[in-house]
C-alpha positions as protocol buffer text, in pm:
chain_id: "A"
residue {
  index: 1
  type: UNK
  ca { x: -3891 y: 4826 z: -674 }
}
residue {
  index: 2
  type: UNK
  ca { x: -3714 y: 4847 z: -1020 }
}
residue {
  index: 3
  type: UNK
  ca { x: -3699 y: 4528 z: -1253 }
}
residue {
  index: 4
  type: UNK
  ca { x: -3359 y: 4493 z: -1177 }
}
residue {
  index: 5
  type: UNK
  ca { x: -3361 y: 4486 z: -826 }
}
residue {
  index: 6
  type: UNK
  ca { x: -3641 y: 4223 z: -873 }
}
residue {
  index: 7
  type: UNK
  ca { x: -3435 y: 3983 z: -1046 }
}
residue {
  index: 8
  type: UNK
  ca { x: -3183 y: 4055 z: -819 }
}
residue {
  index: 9
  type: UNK
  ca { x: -3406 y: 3918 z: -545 }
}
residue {
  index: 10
  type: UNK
  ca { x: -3554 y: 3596 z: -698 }
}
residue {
  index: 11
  type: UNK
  ca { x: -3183 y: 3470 z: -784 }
}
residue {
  index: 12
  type: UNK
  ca { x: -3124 y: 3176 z: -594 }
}
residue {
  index: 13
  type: UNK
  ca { x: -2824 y: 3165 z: -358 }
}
residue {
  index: 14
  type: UNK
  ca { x: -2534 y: 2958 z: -421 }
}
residue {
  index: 15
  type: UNK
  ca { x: -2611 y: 2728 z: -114 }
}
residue {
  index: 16
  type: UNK
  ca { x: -2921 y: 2680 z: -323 }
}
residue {
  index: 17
  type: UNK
  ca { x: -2777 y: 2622 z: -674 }
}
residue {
  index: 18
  type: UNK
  ca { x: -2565 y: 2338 z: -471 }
}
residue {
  index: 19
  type: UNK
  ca { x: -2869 y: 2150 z: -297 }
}
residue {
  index: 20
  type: UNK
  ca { x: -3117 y: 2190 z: -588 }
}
residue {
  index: 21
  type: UNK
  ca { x: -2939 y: 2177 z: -947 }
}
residue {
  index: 22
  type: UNK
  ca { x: -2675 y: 1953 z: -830 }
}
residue {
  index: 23
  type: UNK
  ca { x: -2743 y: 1763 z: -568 }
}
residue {
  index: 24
  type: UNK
  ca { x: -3070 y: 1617 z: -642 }
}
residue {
  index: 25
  type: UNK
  ca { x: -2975 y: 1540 z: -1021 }
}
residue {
  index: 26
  type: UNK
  ca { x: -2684 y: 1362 z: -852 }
}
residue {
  index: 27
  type: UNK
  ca { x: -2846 y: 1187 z: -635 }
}
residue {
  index: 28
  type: UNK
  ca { x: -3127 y: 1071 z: -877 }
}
residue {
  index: 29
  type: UNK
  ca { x: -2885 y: 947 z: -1168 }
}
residue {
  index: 30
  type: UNK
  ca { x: -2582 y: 796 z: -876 }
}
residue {
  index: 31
  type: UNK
  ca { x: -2745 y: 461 z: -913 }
}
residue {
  index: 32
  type: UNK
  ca { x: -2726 y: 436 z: -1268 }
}
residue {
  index: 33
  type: UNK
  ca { x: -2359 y: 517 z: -1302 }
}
residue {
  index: 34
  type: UNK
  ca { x: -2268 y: 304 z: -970 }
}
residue {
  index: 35
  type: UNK
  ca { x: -2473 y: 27 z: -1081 }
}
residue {
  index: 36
  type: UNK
  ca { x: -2223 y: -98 z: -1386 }
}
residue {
  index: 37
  type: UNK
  ca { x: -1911 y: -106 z: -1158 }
}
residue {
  index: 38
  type: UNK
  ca { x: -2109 y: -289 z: -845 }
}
residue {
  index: 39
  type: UNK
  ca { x: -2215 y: -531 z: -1107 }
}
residue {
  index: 40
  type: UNK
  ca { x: -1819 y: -572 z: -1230 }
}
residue {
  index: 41
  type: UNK
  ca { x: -1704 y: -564 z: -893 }
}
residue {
  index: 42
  type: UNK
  ca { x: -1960 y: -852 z: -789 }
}
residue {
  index: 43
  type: UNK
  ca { x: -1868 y: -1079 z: -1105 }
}
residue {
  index: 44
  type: UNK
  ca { x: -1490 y: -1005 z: -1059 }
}
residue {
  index: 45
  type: UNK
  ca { x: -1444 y: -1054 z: -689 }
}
residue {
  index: 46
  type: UNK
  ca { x: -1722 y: -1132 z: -443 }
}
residue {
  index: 47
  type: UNK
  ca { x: -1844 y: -1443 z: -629 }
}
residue {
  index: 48
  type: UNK
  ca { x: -1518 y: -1548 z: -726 }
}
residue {
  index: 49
  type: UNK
  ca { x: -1392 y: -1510 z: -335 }
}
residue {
  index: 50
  type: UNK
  ca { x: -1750 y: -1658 z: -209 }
}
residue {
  index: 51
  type: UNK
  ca { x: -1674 y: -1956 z: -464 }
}
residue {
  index: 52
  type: UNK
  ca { x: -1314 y: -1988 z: -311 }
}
residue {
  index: 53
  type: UNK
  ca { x: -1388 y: -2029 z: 50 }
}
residue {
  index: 54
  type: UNK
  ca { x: -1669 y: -2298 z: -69 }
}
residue {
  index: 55
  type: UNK
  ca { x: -1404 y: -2486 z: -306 }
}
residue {
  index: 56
  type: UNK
  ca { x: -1203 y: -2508 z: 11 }
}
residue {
  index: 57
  type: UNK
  ca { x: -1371 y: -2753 z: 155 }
}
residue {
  index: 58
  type: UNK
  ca { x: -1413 y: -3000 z: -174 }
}
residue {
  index: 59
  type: UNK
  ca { x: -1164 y: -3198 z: -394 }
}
residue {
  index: 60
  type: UNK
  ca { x: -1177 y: -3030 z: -719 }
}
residue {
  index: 61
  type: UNK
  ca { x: -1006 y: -3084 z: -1073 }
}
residue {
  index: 62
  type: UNK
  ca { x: -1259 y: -2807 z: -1237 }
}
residue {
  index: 63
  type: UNK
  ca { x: -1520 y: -2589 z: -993 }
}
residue {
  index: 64
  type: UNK
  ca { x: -1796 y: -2830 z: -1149 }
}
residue {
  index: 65
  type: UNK
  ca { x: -1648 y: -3134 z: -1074 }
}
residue {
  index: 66
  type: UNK
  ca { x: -1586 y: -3003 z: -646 }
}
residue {
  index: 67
  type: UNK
  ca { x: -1713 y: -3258 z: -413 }
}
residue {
  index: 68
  type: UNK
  ca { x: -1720 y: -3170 z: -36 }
}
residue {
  index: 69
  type: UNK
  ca { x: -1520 y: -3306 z: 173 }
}
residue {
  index: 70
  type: UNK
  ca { x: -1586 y: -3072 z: 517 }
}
residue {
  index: 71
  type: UNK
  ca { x: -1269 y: -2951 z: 676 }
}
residue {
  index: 72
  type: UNK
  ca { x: -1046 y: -3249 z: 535 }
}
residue {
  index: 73
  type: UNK
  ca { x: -876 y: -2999 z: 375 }
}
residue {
  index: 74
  type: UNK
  ca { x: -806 y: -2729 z: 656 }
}
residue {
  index: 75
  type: UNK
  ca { x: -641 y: -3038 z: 833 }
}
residue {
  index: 76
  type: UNK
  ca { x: -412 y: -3129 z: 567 }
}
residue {
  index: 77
  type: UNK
  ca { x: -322 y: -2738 z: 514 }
}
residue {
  index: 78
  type: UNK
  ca { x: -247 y: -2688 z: 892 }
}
residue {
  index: 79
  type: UNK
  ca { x: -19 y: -3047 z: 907 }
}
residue {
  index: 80
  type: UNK
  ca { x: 160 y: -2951 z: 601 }
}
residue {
  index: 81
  type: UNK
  ca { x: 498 y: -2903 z: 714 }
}
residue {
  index: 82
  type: UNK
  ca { x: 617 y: -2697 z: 437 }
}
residue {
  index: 83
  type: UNK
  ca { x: 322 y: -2468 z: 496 }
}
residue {
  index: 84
  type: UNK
  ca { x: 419 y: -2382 z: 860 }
}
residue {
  index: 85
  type: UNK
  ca { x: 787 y: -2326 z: 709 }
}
residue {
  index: 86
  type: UNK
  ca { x: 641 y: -2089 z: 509 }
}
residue {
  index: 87
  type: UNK
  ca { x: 446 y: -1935 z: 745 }
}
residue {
  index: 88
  type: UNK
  ca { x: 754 y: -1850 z: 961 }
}
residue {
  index: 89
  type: UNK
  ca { x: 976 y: -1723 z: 614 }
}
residue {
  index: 90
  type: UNK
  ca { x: 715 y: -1497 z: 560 }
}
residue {
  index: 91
  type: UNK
  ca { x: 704 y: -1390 z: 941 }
}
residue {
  index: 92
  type: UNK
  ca { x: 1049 y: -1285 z: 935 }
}
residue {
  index: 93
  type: UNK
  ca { x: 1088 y: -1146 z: 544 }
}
residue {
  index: 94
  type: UNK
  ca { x: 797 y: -895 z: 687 }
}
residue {
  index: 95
  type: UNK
  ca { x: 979 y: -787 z: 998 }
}
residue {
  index: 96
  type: UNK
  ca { x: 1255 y: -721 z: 858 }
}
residue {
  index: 97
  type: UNK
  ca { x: 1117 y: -585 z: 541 }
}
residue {
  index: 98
  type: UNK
  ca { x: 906 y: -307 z: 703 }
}
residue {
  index: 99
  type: UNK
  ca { x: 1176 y: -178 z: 975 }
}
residue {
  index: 100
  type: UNK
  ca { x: 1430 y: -166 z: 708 }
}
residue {
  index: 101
  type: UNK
  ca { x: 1209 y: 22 z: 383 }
}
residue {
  index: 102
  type: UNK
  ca { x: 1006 y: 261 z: 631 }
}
residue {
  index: 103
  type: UNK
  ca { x: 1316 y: 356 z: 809 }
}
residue {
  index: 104
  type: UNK
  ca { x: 1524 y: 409 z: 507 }
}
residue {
  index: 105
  type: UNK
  ca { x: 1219 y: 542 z: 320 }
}
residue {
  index: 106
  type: UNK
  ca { x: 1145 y: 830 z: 623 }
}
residue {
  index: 107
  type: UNK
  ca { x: 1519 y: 938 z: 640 }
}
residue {
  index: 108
  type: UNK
  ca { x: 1560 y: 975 z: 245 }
}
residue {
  index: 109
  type: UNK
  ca { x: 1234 y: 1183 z: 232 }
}
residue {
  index: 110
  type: UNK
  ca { x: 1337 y: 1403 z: 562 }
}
residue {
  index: 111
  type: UNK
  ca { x: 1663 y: 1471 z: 390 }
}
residue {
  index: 112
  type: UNK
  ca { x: 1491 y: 1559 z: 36 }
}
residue {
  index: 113
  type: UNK
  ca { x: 1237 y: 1818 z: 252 }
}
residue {
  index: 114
  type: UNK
  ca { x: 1563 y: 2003 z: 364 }
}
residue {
  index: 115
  type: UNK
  ca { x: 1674 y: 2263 z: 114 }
}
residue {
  index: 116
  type: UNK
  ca { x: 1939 y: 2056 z: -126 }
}
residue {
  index: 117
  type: UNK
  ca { x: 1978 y: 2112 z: -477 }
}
residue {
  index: 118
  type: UNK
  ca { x: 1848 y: 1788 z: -736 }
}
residue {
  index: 119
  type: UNK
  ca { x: 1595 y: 1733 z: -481 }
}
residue {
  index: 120
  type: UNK
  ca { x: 1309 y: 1643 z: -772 }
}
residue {
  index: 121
  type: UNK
  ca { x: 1626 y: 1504 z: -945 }
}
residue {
  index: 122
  type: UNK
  ca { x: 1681 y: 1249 z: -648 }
}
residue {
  index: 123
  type: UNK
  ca { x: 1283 y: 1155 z: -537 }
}
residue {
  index: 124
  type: UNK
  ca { x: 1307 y: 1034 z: -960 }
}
residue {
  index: 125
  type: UNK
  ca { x: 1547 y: 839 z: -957 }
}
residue {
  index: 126
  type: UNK
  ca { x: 1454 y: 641 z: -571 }
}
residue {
  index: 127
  type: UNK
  ca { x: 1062 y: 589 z: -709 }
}
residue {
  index: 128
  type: UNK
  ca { x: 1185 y: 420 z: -1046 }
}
residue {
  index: 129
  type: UNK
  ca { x: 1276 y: 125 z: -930 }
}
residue {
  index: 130
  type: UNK
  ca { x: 915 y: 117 z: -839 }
}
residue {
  index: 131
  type: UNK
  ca { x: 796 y: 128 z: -1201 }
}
residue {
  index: 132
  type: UNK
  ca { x: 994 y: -210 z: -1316 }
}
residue {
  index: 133
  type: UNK
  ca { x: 778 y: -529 z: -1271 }
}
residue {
  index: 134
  type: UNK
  ca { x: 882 y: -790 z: -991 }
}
residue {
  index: 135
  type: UNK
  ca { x: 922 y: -1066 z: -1262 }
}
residue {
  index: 136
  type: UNK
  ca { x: 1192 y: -857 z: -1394 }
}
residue {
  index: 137
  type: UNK
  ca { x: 1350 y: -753 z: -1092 }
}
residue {
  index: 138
  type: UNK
  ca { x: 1375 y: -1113 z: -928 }
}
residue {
  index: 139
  type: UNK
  ca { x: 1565 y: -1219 z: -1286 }
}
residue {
  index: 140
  type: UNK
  ca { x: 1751 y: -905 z: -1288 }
}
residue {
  index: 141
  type: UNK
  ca { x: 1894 y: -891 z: -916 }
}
residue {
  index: 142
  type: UNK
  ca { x: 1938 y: -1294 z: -993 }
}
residue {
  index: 143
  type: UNK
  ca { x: 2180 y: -1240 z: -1222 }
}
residue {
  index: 144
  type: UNK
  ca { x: 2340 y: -914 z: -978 }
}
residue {
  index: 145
  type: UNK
  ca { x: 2386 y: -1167 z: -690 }
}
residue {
  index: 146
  type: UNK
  ca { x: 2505 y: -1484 z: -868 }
}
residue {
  index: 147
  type: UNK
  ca { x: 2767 y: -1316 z: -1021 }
}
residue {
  index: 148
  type: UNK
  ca { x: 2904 y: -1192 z: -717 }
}
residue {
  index: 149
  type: UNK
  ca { x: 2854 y: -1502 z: -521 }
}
residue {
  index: 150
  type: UNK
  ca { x: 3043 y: -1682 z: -789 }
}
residue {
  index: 151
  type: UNK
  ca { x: 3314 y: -1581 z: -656 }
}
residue {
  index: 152
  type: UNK
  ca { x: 3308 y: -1743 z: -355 }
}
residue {
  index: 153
  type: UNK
  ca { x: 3239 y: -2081 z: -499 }
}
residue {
  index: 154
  type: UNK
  ca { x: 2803 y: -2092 z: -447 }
}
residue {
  index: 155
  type: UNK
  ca { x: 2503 y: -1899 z: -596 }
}
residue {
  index: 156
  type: UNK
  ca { x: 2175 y: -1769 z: -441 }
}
residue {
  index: 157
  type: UNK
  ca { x: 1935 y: -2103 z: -494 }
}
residue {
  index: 158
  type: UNK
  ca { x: 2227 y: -2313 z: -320 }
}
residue {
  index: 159
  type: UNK
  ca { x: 2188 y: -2123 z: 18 }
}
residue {
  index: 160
  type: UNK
  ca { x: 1890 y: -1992 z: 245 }
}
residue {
  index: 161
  type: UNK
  ca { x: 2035 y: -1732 z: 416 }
}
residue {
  index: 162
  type: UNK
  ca { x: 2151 y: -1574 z: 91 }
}
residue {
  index: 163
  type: UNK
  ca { x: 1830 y: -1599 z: -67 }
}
residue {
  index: 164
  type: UNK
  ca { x: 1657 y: -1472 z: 234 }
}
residue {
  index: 165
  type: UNK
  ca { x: 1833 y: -1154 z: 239 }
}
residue {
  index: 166
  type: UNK
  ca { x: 1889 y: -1131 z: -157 }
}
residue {
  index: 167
  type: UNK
  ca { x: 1497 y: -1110 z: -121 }
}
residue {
  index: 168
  type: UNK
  ca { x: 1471 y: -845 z: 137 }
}
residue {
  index: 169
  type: UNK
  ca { x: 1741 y: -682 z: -61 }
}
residue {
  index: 170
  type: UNK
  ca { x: 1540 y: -665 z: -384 }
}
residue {
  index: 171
  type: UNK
  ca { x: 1205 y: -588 z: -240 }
}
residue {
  index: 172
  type: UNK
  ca { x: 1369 y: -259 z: 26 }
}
residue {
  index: 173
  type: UNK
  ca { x: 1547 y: -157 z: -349 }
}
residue {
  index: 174
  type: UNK
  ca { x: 1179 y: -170 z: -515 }
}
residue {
  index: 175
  type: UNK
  ca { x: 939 y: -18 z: -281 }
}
residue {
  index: 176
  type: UNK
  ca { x: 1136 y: 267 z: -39 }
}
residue {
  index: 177
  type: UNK
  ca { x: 1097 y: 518 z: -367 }
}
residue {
  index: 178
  type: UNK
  ca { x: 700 y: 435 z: -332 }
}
residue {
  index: 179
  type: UNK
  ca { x: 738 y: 505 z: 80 }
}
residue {
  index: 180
  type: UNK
  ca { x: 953 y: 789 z: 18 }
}
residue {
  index: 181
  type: UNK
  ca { x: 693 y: 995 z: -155 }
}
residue {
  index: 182
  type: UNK
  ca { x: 430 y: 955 z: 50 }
}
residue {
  index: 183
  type: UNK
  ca { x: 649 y: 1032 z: 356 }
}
residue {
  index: 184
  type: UNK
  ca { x: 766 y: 1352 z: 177 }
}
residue {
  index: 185
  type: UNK
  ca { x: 362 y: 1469 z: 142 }
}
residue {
  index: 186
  type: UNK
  ca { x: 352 y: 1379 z: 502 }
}
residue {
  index: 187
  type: UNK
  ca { x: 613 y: 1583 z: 586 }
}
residue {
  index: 188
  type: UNK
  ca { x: 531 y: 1882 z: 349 }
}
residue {
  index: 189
  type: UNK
  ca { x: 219 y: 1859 z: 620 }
}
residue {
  index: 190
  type: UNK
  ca { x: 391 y: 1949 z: 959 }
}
residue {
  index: 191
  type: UNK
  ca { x: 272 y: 2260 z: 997 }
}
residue {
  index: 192
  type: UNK
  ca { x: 555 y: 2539 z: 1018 }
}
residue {
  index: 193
  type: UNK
  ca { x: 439 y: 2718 z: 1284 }
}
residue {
  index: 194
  type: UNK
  ca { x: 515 y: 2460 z: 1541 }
}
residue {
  index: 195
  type: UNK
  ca { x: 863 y: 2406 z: 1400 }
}
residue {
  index: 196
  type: UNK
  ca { x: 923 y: 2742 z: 1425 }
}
residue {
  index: 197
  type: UNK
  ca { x: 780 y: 2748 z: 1782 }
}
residue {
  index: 198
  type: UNK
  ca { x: 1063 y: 2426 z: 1853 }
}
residue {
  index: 199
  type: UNK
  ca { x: 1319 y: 2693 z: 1694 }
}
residue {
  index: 200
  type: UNK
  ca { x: 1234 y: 2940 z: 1918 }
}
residue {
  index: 201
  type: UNK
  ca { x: 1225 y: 2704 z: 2246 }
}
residue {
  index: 202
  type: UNK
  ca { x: 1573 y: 2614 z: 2145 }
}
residue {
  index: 203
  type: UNK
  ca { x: 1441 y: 2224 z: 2060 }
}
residue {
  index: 204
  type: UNK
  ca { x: 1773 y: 2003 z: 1938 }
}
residue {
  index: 205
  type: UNK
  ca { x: 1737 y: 1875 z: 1584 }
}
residue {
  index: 206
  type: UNK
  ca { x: 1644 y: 1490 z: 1769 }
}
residue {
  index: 207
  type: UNK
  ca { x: 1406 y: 1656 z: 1991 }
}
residue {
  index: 208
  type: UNK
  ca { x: 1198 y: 1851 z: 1703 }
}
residue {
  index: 209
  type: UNK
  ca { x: 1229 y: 1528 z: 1515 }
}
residue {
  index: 210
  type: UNK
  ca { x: 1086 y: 1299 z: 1767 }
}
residue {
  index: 211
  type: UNK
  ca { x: 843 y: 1508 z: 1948 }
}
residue {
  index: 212
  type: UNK
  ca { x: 721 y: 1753 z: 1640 }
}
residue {
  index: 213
  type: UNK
  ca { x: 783 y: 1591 z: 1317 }
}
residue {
  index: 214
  type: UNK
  ca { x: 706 y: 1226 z: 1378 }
}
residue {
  index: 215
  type: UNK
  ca { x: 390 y: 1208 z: 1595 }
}
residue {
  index: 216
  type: UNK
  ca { x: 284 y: 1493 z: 1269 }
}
residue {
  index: 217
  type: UNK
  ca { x: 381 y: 1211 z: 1036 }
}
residue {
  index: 218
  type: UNK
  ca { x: 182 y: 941 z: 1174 }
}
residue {
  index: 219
  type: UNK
  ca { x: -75 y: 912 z: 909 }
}
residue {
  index: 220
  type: UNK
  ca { x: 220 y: 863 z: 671 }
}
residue {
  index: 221
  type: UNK
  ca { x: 363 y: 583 z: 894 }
}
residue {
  index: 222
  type: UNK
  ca { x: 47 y: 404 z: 900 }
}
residue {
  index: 223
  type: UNK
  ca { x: -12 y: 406 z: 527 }
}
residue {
  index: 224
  type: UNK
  ca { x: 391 y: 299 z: 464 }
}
residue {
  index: 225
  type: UNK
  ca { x: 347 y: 46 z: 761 }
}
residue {
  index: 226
  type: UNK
  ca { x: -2 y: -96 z: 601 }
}
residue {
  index: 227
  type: UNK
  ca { x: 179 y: -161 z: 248 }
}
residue {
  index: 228
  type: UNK
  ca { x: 483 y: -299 z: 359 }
}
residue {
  index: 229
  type: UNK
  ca { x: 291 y: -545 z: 581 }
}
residue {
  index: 230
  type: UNK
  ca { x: 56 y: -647 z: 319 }
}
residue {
  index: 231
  type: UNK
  ca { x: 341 y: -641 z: 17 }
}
residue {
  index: 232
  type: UNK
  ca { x: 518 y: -858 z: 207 }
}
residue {
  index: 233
  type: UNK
  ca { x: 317 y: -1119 z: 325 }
}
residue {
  index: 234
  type: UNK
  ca { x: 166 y: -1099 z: -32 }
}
residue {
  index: 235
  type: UNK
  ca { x: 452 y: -1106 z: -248 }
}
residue {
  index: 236
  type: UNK
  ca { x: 494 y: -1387 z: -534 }
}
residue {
  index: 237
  type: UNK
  ca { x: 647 y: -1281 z: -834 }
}
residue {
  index: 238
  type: UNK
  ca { x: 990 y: -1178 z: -710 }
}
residue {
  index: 239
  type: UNK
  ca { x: 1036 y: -1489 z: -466 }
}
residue {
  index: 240
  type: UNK
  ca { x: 933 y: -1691 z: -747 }
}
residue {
  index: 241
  type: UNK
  ca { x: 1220 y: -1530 z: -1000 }
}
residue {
  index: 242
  type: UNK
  ca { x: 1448 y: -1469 z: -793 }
}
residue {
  index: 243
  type: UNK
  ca { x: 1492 y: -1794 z: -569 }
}
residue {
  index: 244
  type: UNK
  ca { x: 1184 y: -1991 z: -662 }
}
residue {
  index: 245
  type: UNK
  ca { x: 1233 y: -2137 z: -274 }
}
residue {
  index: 246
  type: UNK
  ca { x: 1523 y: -2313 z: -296 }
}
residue {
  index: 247
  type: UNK
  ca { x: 1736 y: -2447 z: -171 }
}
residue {
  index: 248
  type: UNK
  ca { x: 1480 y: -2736 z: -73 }
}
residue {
  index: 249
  type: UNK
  ca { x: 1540 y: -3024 z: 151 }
}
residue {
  index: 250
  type: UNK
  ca { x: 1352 y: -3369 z: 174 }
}
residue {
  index: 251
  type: UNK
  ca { x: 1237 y: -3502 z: 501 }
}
residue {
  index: 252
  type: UNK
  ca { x: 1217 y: -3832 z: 587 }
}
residue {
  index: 253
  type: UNK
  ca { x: 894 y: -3901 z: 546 }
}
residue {
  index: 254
  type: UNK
  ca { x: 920 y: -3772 z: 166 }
}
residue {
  index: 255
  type: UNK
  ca { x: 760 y: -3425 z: 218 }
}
residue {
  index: 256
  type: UNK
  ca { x: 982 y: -3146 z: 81 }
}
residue {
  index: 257
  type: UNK
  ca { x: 1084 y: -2780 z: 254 }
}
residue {
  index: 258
  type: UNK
  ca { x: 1136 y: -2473 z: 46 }
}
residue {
  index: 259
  type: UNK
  ca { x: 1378 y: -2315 z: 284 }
}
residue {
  index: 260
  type: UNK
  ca { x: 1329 y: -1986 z: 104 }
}
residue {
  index: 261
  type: UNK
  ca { x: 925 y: -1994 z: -32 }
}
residue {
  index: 262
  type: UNK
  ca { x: 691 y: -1726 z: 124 }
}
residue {
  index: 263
  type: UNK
  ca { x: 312 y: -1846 z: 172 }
}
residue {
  index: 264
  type: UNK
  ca { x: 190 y: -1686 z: -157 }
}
residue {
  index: 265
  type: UNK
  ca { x: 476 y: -1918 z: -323 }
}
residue {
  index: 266
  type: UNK
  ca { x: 342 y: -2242 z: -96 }
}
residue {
  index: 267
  type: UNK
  ca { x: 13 y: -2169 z: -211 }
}
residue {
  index: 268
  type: UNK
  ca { x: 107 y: -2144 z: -589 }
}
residue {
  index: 269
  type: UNK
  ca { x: 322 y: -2488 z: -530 }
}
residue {
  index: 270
  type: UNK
  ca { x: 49 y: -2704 z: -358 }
}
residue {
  index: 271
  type: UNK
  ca { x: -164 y: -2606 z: -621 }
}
residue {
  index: 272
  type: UNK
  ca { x: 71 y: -2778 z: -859 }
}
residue {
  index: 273
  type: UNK
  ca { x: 164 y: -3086 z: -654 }
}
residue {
  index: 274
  type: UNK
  ca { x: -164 y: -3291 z: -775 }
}
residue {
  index: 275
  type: UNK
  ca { x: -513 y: -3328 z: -834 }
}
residue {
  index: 276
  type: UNK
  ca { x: -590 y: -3389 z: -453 }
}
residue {
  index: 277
  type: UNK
  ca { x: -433 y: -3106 z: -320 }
}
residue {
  index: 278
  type: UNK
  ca { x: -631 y: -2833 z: -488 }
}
residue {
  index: 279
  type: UNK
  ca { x: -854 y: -2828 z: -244 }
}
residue {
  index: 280
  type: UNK
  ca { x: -595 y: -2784 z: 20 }
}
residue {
  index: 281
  type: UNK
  ca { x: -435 y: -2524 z: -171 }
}
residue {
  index: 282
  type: UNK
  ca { x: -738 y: -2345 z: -186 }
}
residue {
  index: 283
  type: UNK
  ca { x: -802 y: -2348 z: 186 }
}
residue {
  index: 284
  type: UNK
  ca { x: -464 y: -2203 z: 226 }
}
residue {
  index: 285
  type: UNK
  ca { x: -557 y: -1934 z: 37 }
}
residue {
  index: 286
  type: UNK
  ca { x: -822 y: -1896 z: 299 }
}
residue {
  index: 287
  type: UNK
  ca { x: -604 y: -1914 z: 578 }
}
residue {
  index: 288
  type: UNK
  ca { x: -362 y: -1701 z: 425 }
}
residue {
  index: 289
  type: UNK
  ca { x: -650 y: -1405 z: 353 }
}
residue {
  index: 290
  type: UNK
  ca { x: -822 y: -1410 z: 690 }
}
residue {
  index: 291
  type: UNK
  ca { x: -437 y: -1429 z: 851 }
}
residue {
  index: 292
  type: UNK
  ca { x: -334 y: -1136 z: 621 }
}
residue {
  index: 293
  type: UNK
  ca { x: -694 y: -942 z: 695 }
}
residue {
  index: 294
  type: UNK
  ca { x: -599 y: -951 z: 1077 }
}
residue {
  index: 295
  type: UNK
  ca { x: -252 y: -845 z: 1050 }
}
residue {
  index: 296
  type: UNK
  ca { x: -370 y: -521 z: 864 }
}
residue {
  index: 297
  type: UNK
  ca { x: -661 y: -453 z: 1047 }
}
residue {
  index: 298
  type: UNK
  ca { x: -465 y: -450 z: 1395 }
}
residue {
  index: 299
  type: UNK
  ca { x: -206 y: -246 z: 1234 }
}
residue {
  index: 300
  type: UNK
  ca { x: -422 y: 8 z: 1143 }
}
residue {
  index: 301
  type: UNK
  ca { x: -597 y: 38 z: 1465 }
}
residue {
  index: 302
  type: UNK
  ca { x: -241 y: 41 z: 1673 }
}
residue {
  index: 303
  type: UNK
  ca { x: -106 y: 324 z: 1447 }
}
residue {
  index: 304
  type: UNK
  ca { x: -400 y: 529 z: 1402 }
}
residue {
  index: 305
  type: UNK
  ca { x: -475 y: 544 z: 1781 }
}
residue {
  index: 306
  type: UNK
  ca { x: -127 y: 756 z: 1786 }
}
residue {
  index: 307
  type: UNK
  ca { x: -226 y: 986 z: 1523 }
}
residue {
  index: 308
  type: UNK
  ca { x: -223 y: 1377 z: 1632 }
}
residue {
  index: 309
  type: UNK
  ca { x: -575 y: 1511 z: 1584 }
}
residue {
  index: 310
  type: UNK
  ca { x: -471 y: 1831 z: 1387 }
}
């Protein structure tokens, strides 16, 4: 056997370059390089979080001063009628929210898959509003709605079904670009031989769309359904510019209700009411995670059991 066909023989495979001079390096020095972003990730959120649910049962100023006071807390949180108010604002602002951005979201990106021209020209100019902080978009559509309300003698703060839908309004404008997209890659998916196998069968436009396209766009709708659900029940900054819950009314036993404040809002608020109520703020916060953790968790599992195995 000639020298070359020697070499030739003792050159490792490329199965074996993969499992010995890269996998094993890998796997040696992955500690190392995971190790400073566990560490991070540790400091920055499960202490913090592990801290939180134990601050929720203690009166605190400062975390050093906390002094336990069991599930005193809880008991104020779940009695606090402004709390349950908000519970119920938030309830409906996230109905409404996801029908209304996922269906507007799905039928903009269906109609920017079809050949148009300014189709890149169009998917720009929906995702921008996506870029602009909701701060600035709670001020900005503030402004929008109180000068057209004006008009008619009142203003967005003075009524609650105004300010409910002037938020739903301002959060569909912000976040259907952001659905839009990842419909479109959804749809970019379906493969083309089954809708040219609907083509043939003579399938209506409804009946390729409902029986092809959308059980083929499922992973789409649970990613778009999972945001909107979470967004919404999370939101804060644009509730707090654009209506800051009002209007509010006082009851008669001198508790007040925001008619327009979403739980992340209520939190932020009982917070600020006093010394004594930072601990029931904080157990809200509790609430409001472990409510917020279920509602996403049996989201996922309802859409993902209708996903088509591809």
């Amino acid at each position: 056997m000639s020298d070359k066909k020697k070499k030739k023989a003792k050159r490792p495979s490329g199965s074996a370059v993969t499992s010995n001079l890269i996998r094993k390096p890998i796997q040696r020095w992955a500690p190392l390089f995971i190790l400073p972003t566990f560490v991070c990730f540790c400091i920055g959120f499960i202490w913090p979080f592990l801290q939180g649910i134990y601050l929720s049962f203690c009166n605190f100023m400062t975390p050093k001063d906390a002094k336990w006071v069991g599930i005193t807390n809880y008991v104020k949180a779940f009695s606090d009628p402004s709390f349950g108010r908000a519970f119920w604002n938030t309830t409906g602002f996230a109905v409404v929210s996801i029908v209304l951005i996922n269906i507007i979201a799905f039928f903009i990106a269906y109609a920017l898959t079809q050949a148009m021209r300014g189709a890149n020209l169009f998917r720009t100019v929906f995702f921008m509003p996506n870029l602009i902080g909701g701060v600035v978009l709670g001020y900005i559509w503030s402004m929008i709605f109180d000068g057209i309300l004006h008009r008619y003698g009142t203003y967005l703060e003075a009524n609650a079904t105004y300010g409910f839908w002037g938020l739903v309004i301002l959060v569909a404008w912000q976040q259907i670009g952001y659905m839009m997209i990842i419909y479109i890659a959804g749809l970019q998916a379906v493969p083309g031989d089954m809708l040219e196998a609907a083509k043939i069968d003579g399938a209506s436009g409804w009946k390729t769309l409902t029986k092809v396209i959308l059980p083929n766009v499922m992973p789409s709708i649970t990613i778009c359904t999972f945001l909107t659900l979470t967004n919404s029940f999370k939101m804060f900054d644009q509730n707090l510019a654009l209506t800051g819950g009002n209007p509010i009314t006082t009851l008669a036993d001198g508790s007040k209700i925001a008619a327009t404040e979403l739980l992340a809002l209520n939190i932020y608020s009982t917070y600020n009411i006093s010394r004594n109520w930072h601990g029931v703020a904080q157990a809200k916060a509790v609430i409001f995670f472990i409510l917020v953790a279920v509602l996403a968790l049996s989201q996922l599992y309802a859409t993902r059991s209708k996903e088509v195995q591809q």
